[in-house]
N, CA, C and O of each residue as an XYZ file, in Angstrom:
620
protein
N      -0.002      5.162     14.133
C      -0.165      6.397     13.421
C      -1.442      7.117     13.796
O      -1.674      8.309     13.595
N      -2.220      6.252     14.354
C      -3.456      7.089     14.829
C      -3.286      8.587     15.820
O      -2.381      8.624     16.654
N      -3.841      9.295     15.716
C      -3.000     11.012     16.621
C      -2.197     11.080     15.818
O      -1.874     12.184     16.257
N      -1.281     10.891     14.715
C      -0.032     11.664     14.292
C      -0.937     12.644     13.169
O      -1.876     12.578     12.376
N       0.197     13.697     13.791
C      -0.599     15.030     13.290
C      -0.252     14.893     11.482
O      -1.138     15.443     10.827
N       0.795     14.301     10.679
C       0.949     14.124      9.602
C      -0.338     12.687      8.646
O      -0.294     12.276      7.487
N      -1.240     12.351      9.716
C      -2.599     11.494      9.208
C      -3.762     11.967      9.953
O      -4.526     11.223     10.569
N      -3.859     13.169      9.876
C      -5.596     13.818     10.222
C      -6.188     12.832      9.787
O      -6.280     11.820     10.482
N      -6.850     12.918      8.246
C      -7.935     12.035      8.012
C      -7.769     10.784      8.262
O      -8.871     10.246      8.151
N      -6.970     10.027      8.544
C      -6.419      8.150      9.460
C      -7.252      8.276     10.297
O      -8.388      7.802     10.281
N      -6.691      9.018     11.218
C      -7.069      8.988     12.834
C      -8.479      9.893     12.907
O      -8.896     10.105     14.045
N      -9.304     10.485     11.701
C     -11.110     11.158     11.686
C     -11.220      9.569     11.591
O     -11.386      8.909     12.616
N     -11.126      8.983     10.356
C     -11.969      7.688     10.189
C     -11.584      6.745     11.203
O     -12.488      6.019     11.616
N     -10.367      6.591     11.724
C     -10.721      5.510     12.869
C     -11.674      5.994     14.066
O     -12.504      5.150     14.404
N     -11.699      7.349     14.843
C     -12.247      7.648     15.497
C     -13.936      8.175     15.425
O     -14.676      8.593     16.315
N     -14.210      7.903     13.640
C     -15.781      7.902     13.550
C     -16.065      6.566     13.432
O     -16.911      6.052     14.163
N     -15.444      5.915     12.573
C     -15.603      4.460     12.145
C     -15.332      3.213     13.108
O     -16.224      2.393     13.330
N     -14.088      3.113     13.654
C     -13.325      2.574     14.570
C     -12.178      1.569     13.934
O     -12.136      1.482     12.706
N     -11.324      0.869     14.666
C     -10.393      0.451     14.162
C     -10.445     -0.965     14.738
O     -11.113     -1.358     15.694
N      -9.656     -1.605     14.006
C      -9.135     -3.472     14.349
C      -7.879     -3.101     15.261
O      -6.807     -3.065     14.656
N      -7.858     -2.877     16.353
C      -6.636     -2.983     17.481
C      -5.901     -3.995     17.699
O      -4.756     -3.858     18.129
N      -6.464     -5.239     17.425
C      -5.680     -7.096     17.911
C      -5.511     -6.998     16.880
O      -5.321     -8.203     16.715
N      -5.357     -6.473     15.610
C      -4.891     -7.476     14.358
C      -3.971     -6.860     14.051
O      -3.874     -5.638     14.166
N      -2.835     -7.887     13.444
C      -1.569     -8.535     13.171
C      -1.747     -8.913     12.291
O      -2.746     -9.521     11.907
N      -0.130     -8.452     11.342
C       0.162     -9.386     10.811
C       1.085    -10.557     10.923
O       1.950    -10.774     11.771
N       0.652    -11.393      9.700
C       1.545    -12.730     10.479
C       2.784    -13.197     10.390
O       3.409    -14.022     11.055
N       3.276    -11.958      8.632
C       4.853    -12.201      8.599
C       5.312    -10.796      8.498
O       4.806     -9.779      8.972
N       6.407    -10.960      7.762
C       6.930     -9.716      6.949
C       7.805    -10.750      5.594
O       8.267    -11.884      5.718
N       7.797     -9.995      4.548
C       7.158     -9.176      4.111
C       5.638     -9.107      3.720
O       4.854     -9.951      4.154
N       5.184     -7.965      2.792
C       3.525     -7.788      2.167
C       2.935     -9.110      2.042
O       2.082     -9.553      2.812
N       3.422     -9.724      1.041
C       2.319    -10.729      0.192
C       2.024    -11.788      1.308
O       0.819    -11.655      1.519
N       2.439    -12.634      2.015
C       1.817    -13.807      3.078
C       1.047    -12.968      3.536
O      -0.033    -13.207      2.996
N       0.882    -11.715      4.529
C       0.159    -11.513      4.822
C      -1.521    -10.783      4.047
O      -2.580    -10.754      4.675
N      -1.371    -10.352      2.832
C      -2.224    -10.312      2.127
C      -3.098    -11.565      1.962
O      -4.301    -11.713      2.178
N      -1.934    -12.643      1.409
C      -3.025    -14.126      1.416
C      -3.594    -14.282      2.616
O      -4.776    -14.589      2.776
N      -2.809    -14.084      3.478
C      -3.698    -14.583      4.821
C      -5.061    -14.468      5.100
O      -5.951    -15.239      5.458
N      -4.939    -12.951      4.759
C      -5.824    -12.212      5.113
C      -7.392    -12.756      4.251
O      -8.485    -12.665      4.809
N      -7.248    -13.208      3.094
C      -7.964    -13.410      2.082
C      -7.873    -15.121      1.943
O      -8.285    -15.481      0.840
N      -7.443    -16.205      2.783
C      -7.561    -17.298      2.712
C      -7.273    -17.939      4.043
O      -7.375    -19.150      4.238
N      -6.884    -16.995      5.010
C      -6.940    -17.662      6.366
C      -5.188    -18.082      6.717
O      -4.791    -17.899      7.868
N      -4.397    -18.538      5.852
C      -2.968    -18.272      5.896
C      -2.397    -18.507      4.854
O      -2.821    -19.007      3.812
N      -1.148    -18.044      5.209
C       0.432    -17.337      4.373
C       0.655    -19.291      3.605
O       1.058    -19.546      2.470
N       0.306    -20.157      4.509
C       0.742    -21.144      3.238
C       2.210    -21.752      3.372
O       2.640    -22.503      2.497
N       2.962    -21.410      4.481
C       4.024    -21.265      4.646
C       4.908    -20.682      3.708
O       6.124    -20.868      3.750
N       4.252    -19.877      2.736
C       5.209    -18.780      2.265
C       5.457    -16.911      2.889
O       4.631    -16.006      3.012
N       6.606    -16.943      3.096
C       7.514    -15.885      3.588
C       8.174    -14.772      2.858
O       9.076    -14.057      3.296
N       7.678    -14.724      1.831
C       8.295    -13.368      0.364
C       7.610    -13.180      0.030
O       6.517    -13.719      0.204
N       8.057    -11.757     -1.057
C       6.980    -11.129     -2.164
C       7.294    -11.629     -3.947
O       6.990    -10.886     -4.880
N       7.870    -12.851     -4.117
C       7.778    -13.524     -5.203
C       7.068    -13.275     -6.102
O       6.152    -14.045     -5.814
N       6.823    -12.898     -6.798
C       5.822    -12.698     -7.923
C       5.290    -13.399     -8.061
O       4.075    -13.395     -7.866
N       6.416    -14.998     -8.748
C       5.616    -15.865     -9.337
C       4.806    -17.073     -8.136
O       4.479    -18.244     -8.325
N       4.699    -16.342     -7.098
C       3.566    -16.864     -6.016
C       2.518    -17.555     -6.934
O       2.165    -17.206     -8.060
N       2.117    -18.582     -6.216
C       0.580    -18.822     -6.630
C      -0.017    -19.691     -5.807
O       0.497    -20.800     -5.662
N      -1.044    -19.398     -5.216
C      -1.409    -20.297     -3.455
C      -3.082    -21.372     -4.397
O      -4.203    -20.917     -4.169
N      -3.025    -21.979     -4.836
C      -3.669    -23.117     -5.057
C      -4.663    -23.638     -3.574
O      -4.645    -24.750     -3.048
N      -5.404    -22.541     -3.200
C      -6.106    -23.172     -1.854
C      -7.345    -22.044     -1.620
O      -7.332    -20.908     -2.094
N      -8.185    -22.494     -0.963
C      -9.708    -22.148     -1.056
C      -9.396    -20.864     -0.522
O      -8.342    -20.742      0.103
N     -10.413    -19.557     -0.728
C     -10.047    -17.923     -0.649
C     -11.158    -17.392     -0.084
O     -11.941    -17.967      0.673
N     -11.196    -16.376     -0.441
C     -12.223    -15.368     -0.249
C     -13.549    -15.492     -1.044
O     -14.704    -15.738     -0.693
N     -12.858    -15.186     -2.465
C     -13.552    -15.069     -3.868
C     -14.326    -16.326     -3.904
O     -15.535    -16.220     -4.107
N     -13.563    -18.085     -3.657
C     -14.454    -18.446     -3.998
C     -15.802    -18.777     -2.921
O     -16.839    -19.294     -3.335
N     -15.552    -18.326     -1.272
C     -16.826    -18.309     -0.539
C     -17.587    -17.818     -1.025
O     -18.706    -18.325     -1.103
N     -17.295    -16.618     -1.558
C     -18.524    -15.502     -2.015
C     -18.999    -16.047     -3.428
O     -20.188    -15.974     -3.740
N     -17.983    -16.631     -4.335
C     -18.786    -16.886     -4.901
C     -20.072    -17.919     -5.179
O     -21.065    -17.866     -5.906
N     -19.536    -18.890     -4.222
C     -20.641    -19.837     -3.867
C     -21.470    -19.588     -2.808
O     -21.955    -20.430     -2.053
N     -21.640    -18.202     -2.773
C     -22.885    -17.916     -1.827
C     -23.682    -16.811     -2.624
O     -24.850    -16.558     -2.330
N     -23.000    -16.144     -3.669
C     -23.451    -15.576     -4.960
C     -23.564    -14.185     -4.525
O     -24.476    -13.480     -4.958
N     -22.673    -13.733     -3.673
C     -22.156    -12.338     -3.064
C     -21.512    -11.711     -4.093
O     -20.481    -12.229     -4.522
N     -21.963    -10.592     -4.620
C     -21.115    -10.085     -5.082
C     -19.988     -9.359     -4.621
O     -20.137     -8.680     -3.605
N     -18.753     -9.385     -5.257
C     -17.389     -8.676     -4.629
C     -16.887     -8.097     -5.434
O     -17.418     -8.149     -6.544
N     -15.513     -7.194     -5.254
C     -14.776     -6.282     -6.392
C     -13.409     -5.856     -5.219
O     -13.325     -5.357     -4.097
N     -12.462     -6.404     -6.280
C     -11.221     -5.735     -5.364
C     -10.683     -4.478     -6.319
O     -11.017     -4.511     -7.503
N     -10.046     -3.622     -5.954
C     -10.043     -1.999     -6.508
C      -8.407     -2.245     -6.312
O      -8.013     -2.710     -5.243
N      -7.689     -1.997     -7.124
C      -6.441     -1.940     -6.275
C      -5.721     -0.167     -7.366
O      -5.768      0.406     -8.454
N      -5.254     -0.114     -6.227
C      -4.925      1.545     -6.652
C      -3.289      1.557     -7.481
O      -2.227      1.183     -6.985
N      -3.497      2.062     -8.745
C      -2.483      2.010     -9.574
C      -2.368      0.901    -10.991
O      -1.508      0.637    -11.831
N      -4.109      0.352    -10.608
C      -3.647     -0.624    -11.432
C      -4.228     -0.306    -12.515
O      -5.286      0.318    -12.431
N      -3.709     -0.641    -13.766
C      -3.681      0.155    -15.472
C      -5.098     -0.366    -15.604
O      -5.962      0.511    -15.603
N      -5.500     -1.599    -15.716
C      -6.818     -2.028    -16.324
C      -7.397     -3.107    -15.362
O      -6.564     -3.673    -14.654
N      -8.843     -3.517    -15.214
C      -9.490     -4.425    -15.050
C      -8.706     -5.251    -15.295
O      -7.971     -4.850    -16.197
N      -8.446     -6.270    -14.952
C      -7.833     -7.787    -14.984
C      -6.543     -7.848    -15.417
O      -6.087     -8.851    -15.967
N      -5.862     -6.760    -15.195
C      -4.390     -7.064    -15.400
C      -3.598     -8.198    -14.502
O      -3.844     -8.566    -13.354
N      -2.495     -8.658    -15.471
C      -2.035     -9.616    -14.719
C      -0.540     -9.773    -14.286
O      -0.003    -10.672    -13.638
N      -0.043     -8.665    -14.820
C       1.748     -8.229    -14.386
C       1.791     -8.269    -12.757
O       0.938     -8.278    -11.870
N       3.020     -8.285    -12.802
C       3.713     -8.448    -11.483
C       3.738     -7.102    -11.253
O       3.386     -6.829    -10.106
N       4.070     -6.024    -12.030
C       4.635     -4.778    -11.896
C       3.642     -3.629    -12.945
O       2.992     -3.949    -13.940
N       3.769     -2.434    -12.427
C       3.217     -1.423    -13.209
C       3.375      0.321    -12.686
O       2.964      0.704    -11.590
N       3.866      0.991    -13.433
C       4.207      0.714    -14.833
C       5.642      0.020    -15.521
O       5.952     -0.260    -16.679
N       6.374     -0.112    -14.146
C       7.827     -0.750    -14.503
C       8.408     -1.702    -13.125
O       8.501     -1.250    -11.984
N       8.742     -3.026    -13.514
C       9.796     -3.684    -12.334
C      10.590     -2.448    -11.404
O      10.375     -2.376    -10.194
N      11.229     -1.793    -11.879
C      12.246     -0.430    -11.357
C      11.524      0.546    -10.666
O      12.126      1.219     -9.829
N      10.037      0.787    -10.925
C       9.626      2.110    -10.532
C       8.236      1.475    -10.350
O       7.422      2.275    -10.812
N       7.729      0.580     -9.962
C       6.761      0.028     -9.657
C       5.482      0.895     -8.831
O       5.708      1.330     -7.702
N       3.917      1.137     -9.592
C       3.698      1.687     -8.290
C       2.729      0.533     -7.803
O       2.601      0.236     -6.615
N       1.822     -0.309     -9.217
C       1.140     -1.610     -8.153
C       1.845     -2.513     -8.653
O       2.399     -2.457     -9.751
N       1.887     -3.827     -7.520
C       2.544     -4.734     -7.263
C       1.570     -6.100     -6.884
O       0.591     -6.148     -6.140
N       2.200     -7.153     -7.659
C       1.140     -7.847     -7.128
C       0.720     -8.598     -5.807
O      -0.390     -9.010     -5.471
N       2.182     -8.665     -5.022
C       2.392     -8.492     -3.548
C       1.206     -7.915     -2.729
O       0.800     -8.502     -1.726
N       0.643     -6.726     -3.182
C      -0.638     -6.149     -2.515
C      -1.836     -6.403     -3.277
O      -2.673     -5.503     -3.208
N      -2.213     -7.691     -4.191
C      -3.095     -8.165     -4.689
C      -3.137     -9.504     -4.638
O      -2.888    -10.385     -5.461
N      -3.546     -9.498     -3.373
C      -3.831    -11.021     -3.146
C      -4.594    -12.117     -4.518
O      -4.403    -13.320     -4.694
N      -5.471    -11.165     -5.315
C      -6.672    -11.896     -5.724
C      -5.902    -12.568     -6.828
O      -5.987    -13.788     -6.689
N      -5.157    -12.212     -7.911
C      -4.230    -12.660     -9.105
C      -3.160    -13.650     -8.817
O      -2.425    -14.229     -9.617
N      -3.222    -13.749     -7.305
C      -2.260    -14.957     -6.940
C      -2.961    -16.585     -6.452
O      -2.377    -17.505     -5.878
N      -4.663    -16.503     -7.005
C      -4.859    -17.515     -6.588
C      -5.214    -18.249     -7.998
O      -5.945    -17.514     -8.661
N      -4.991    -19.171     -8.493
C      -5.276    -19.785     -9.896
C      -7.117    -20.015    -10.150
O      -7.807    -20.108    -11.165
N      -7.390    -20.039     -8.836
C      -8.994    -20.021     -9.090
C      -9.582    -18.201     -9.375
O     -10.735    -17.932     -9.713
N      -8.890    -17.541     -9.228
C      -9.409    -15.776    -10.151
C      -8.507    -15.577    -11.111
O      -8.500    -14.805    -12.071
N      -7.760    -16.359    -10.734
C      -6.501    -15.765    -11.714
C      -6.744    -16.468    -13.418
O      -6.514    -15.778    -14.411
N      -7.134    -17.615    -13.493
C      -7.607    -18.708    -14.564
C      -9.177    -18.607    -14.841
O      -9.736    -19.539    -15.419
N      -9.809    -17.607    -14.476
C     -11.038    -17.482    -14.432
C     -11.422    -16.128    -15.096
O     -10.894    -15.176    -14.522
N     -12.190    -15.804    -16.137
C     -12.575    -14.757    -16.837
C     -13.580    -13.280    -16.049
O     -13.679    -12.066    -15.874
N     -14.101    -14.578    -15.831
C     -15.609    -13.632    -14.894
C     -14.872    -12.977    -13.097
O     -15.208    -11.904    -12.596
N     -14.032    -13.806    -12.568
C     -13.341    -13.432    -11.406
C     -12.192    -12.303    -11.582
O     -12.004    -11.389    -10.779
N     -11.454    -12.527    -12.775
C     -10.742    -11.720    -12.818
C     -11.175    -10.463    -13.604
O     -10.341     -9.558    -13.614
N     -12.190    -10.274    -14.184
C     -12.768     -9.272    -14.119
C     -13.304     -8.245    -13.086
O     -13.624     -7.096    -13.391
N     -13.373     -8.771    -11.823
C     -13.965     -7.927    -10.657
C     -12.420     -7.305    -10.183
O     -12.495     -6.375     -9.380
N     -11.038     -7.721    -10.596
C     -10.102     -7.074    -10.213
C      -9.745     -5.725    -10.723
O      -9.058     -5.610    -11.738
N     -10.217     -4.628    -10.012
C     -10.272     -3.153    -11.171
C      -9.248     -2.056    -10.367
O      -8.805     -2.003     -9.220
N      -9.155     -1.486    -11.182
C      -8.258     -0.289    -11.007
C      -9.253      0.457     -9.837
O     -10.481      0.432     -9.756
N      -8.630      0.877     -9.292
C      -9.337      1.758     -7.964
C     -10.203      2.789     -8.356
O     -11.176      3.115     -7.676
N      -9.837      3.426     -9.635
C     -10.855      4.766    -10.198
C     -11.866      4.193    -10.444
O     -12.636      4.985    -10.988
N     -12.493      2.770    -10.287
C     -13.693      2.529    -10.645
C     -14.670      1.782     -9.669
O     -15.599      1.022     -9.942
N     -13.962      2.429     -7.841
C     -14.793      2.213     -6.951
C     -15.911      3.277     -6.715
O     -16.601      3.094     -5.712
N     -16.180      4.323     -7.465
C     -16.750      5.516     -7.111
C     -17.793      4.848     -8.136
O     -18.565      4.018     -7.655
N     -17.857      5.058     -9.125
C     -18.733      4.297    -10.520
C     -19.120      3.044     -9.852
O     -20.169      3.446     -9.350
N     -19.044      2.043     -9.554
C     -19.676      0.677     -8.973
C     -20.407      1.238     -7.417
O     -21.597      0.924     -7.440
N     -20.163      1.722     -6.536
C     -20.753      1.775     -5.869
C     -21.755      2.508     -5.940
O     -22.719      2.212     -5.234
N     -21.821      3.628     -6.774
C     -23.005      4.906     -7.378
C     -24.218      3.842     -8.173
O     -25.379      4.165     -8.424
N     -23.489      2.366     -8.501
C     -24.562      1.640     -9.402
C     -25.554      0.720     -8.140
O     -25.602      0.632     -6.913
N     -26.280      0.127     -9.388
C     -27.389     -0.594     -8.720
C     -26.850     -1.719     -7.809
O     -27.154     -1.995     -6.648
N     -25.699     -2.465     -8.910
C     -24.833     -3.468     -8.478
C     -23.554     -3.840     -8.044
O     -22.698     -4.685     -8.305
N     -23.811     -2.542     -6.995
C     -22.268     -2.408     -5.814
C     -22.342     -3.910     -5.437
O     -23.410     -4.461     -5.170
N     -20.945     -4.639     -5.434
C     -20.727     -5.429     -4.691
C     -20.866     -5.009     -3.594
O     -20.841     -3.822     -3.269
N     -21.122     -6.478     -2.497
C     -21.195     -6.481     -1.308
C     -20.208     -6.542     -0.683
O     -20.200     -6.138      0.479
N     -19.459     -6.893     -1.082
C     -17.360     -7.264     -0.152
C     -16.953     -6.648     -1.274
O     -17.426     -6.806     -2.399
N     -15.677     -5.631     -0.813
C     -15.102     -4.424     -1.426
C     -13.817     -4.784     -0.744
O     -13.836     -4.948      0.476
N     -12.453     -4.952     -1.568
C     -11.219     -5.110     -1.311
C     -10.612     -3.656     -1.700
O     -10.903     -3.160     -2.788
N      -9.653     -2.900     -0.668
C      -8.534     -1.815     -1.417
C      -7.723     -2.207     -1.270
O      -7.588     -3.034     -0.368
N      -6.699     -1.837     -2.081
C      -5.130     -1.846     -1.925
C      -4.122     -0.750     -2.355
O      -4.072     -0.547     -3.568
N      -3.233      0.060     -1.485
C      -2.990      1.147     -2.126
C      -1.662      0.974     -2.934
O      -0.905      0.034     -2.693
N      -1.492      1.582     -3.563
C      -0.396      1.469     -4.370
C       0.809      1.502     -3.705
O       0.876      1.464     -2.477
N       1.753      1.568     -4.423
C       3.664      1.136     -3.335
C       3.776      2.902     -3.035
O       4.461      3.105     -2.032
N       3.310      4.060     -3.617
C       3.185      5.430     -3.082
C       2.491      5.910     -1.557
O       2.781      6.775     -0.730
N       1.651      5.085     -1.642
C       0.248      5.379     -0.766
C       0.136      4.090      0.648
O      -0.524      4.293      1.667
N       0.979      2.747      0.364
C       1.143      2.001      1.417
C       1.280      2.329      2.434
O       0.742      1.637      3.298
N       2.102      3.603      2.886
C       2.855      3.849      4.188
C       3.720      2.832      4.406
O       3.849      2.720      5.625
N       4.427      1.975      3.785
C       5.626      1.224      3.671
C       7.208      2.301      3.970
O       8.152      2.015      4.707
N       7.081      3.195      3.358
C       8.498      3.799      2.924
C       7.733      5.345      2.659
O       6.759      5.888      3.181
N       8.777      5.782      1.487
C       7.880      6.823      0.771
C       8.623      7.862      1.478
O       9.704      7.747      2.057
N       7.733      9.106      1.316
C       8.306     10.698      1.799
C       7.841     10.660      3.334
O       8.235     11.592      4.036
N       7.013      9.635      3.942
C       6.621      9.948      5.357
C       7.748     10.597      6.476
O       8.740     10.465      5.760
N       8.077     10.972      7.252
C       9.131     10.974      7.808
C       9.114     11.656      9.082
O       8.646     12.756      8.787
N       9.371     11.655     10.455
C       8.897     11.999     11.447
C      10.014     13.539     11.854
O      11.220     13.478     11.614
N       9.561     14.446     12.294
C      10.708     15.490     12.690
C      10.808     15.445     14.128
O      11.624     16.158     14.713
């Protein structure tokens, strides 16, 4: 998608910022590769299951035993530490927990203080304006905004 004239701002920020060219993902569908990404692998799981739950060392807890602060933002999501599969409906879903790696691991997910850093995306502008921006910043866009599906469509 980089040059397609329907993602100007994609292809400004890769070409000020730059982009990851070798990276892959490692399955299809979403969620393995989310864990991956955030624990090194899929686990030999291959779906977007909900009731996923990967029981194995992550992201969250490196950082937290190095006392990094972090915050994953995920876009669409109703509150800080929600824990549904779906929102605002199974049927019309716009976050999913498929694109939130962090609620699928029992060590943030069973944890008060971890699952608190899981916030709705409107409150990456407010944390980073503060004193105590985390240092590792997770996005995730909602099932609208993925580029999965949607109104995209090439003429």
């Amino acid at each position: 998608m980089i040059g397609d004239q329907a993602a100007p701002y994609i292809t400004k920020l890769a070409s000020t910022y730059g982009q990851a060219t070798q990276y892959y993902g490692v399955t299809h569908p979403s969620e393995p590769n989310y864990v991956a990404a955030t624990s090194g692998s899929n686990w030999w799981v291959n779906n977007d299951n909900p009731a996923n739950l990967f029981d194995h060392t992550n992201i969250v807890d490196s950082l937290t035993s190095h006392h990094i602060p972090w915050a994953a933002y995920m876009e669409a999501l109703p509150y800080a530490g929600y824990t549904g599969a779906f929102w605002p409906s199974k049927s019309e879903p716009l976050y999913a927990s498929k694109h939130d790696p962090f609620v699928l691991y029992p060590s943030v997910l069973n944890n008060p203080a971890a699952l608190s850093q899981v916030k709705p995306y409107s409150a990456l502008a407010q944390d980073l304006n503060s004193e105590h921006a985390p240092r590792y910043v997770w996005i995730s866009p909602d099932q609208c905004n993925d580029m999965h599906g949607g109104i995209y469509a090439t003429d």
